[in-house]
N, C-alpha and C positions, 0 to 999 in steps of 0.2 A: 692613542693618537689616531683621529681620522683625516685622512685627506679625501674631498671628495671632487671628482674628475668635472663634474659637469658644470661646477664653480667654481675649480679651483682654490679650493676653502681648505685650510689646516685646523683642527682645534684636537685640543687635548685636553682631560683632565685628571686629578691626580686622586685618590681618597686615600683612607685609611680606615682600620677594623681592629677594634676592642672587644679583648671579653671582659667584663665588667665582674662576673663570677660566672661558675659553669654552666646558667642557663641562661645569661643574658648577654646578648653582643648587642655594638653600638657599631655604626658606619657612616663616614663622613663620605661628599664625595665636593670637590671643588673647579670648575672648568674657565675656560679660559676666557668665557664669553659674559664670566661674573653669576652664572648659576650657584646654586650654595644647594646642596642635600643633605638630610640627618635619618636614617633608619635607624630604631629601635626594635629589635626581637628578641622575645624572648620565652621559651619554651616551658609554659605551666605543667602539662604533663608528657609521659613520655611519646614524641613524635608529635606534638600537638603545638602550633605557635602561633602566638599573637604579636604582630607589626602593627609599631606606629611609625609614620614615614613621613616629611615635611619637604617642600624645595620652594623657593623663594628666589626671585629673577628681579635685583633690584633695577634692571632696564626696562622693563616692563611695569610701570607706573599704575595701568589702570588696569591691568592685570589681576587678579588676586592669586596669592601664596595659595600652591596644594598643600592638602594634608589628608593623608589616608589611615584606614585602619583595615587591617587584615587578621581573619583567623583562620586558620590552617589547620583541619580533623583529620586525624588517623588514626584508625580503632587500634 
């Protein structure tokens, strides 16, 4: 939960986090303003992750939905 002073503004949001099997989580996140999030990561070698990550603002019309990809090296 944020409240924020110079607007007087409350929003919060809620997610949740699956492991799918021991090298894949999945992460939802939900907020009160009707944003929607999904990350996918999952760890191909040891200490090594590739994220896919989407969020989608049905308020935002002419907007376009993000989606990202991320890879993460550690020797």
């Amino acid at each position: 939960m944020v409240h924020r002073f110079n607007t007087l503004e409350n929003s919060f949001s809620i997610g949740s986090s699956h492991s799918l099997d021991p090298l894949t989580k999945l992460k939802t996140r939900f907020s009160n303003n009707g944003k929607v999030a999904v990350l996918c990561q999952h760890e191909w070698r040891p200490k090594s992750l590739v994220t896919l990550s989407a969020e989608y603002d049905p308020k935002s019309i002419m907007a376009p939905s993000r989606v990202g990809l991320a890879l993460a090296l550690k020797p």
